[in-house]
N, C-alpha and C positions, 0 to 999 in steps of 0.2 A: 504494500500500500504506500504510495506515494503522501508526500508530507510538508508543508509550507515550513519552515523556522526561521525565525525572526527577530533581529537586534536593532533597534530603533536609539540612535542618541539621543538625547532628549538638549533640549537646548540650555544650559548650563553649563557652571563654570566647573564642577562636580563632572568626573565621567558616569553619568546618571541612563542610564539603558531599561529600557521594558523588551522585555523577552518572552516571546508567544510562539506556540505551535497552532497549527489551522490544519484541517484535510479540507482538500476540496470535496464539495458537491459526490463531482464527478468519480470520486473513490468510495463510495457508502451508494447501497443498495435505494431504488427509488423510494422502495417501504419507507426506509428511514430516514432519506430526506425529506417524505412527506409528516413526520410526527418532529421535527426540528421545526420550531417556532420563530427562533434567532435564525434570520437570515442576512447577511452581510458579506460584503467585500473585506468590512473592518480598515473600510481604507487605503485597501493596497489593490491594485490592478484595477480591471474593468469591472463597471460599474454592474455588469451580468454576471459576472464571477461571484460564486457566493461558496463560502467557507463554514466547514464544523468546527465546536469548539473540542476538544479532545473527550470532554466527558461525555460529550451526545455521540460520542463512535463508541465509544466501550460499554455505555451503558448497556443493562438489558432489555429490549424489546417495550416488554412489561413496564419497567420505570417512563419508559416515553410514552407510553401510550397513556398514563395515567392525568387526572386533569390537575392543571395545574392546581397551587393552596397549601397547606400548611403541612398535611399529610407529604405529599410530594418532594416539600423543601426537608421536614424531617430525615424521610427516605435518601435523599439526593446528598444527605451531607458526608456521607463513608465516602460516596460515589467521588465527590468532588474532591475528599482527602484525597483518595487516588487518584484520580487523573490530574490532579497538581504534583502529586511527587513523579507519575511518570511523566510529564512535563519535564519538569528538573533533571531527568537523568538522562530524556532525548536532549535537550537546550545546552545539558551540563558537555555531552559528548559534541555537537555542533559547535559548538563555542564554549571554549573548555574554562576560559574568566569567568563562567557565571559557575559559581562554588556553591548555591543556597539549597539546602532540601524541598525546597518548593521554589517557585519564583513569585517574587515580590512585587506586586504594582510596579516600583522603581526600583533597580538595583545599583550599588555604587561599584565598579567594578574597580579593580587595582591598577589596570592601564586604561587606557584610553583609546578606543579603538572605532571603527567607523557601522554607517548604518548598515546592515545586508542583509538580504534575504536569500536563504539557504532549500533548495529542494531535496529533501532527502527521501530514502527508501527504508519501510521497517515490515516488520512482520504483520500480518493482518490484523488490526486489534477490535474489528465490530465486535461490538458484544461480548467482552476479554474482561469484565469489571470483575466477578467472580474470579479467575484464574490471576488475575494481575495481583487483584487484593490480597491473596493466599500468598504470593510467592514477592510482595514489596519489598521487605525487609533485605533480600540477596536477591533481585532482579537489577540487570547491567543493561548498558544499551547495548554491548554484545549478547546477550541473550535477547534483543529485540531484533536483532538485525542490523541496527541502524547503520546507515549507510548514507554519502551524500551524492546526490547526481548532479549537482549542478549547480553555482552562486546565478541570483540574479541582480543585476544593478535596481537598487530600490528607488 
């Protein structure tokens, strides 16, 4: 499954970066692009491009189909722990400055480095939130695959 990754400099005197993973659309079955609610570019590319956030590809089925409220948000919170730390371990491998267990809104990294958008390649993760969640603790980005195909000028 192909993989957007993402280093944004943020305008400051601070090297200040936000760091995101996205799957495209066009990687995730139509099922499940039709119960993903967020739909966005997030900004980057054409304005018909539209982007998952990591947690709506590994969730299960079931969690997305459920309506949104308070139940859901309850449900979604393990879910979100996990796809933030594997965030961090694909972002950590892409761009090896960013050192955090999870990624942070903004990070301060140690050097100073520029914007770029990274396309990588990982192991399939639709619907992985169960098997992810089980194995966080010792899961590598070499036990995901990760791999990069390609910088794109952002």
């Amino acid at each position: 499954m192909e993989m957007l990754a993402i280093r944004t400099r943020m305008v400051d005197p601070r090297p200040l970066y936000a760091y995101r993973v996205y799957v495209p659309f066009h990687q995730i079955s139509p099922e499940r692009q039709a119960l993903i609610h967020y739909r966005t570019n997030f900004g980057h590319f054409r304005s018909g491009d539209h982007f998952a956030r990591l947690a709506d590809v590994i969730a299960p089925m079931a969690h997305l189909q459920r309506p949104p409220g308070f139940d859901r948000y309850v449900e979604g919170r393990d879910l979100h722990r996990v796809a933030d730390r594997l965030e961090a371990i694909i972002i950590g491998h892409v761009f090896p400055e960013m050192t955090a267990t999870t990624p942070p809104l903004l990070y301060e990294a140690a050097i100073d480095v520029e914007s770029r958008h990274v396309v990588i390649r990982v192991m399939d993760l639709t619907g992985t939130f169960a098997t992810i969640r089980d194995q966080l603790d010792t899961i590598t980005a070499n036990d995901l695959g990760v791999e990069t195909i390609k910088g794109i000028e952002p």
